[in-house]
C-alpha positions, 0 to 999 in steps of 0.5 A: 504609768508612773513610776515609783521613786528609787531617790530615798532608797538607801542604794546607790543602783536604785538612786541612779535607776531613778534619775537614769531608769526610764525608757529611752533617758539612757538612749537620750544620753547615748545620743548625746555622747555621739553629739546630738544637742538639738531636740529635733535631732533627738526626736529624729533619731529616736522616734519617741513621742514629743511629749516623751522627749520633753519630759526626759530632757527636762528630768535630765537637765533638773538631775544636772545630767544634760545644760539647757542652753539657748540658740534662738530667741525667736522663736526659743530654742535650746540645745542639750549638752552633757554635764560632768555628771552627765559624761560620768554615765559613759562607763554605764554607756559602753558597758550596755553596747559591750553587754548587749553586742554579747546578749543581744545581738542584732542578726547581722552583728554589733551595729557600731564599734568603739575606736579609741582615738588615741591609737585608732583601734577598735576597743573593749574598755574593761573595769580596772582596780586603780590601786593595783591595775588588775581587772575588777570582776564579779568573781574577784570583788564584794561589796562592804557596807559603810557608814552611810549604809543601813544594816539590813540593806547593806547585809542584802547588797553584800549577799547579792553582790558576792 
C-alpha cells in the first residue's frame, strides 16, 4: 500500500509523520539508539521482511536521519549510524516508551527503564520551558500561528492544541 505523502502539508507533525510515520522506522531508529548499525543486527532484531528494512534504511538515510558507511568491500556492507537530526528524534523516542509503559503496558510490566548515566538513576525525562524551567504541558501551553503558517490551518492547529 502506498502512503500518501505529509512532506507539502503546511504541519510540521504531517512533515515529521512523513519522514518518521511508517511502520517499524521508528523501531529502526530505537534500535539504533540502543546501538544497532549492521542490517543483519536490524533485521535480527525486528523480524520485519528484507525488502521492509531495505526500503526504510534507505528512507531514512535519504531524509539525513541515519549515514551509510561501508565496512566491507567485498562483498559491500554498511553500517547505519544516527545523524544530528537523526539523534534529535530521541525526545520522540523516550516520550513513546514513557507513553506506552503508561497505556500500554505488557502484562509483566515496562520491558526496559531509562537510567540516566550521570547519576545512575532510573529516569522519566519531562518536557521543559527553557525560559522559566517549569514543565510544559497540555494544560498549560497553546500553539500560535507564525509567518510560515497558513491561516486556516493555523487557526485548525491552534484549536486542536489548546
Amino acid at each position: 500500500m502506498q502512503l500518501t505523502s505529509l512532506a507539502e502539508w503546511n504541519c510540521s507533525v504531517a512533515r515529521t509523520l512523513d519522514v518518521v510515520g511508517e511502520w517499524w522506522t521508528l523501531l529502526i531508529i530505537r534500535d539504533a539508539f540502543r546501538g544497532t548499525t549492521r542490517f543483519d543486527d536490524f533485521h535480527a532484531s525486528l523480524g520485519m521482511a528484507r525488502s521492509v528494512l531495505t526500503a526504510r534504511l534507505r528512507k531514512l538515510t535519504e531524509q539525513g536521519v541515519l549515514e551509510r558507511k561501508a565496512y566491507s568491500e567485498h562483498p559491500p556492507r554498511y553500517e547505519y549510524h544516527l545523524t544530528d537530526k537523526g539523534r534529535a528524534l530521541y525526545p520522540i523516542i523516550v516520550s513513546m516508551l514513557q507513553w506506552g509503559d503508561a497505556w500500554a503496558q505488557a502484562p509483566g510490566g515496562p520491558p526496559v527503564v531509562l537510567v540516566h548515566d550521570t547519576c545512575g538513576q532510573v529516569t522519566h525525562p519531562v518536557l521543559m520551558c527553557p525560559h522559566c524551567g517549569t514543565e510544559v504541558s497540555a494544560a498549560n501551553a497553546h500553539s500560535e500561528p507564525r509567518p510560515g503558517s497558513v491561516p486556516s490551518v493555523a487557526a485548525q492547529d491552534a484549536a486542536s492544541l489548546a
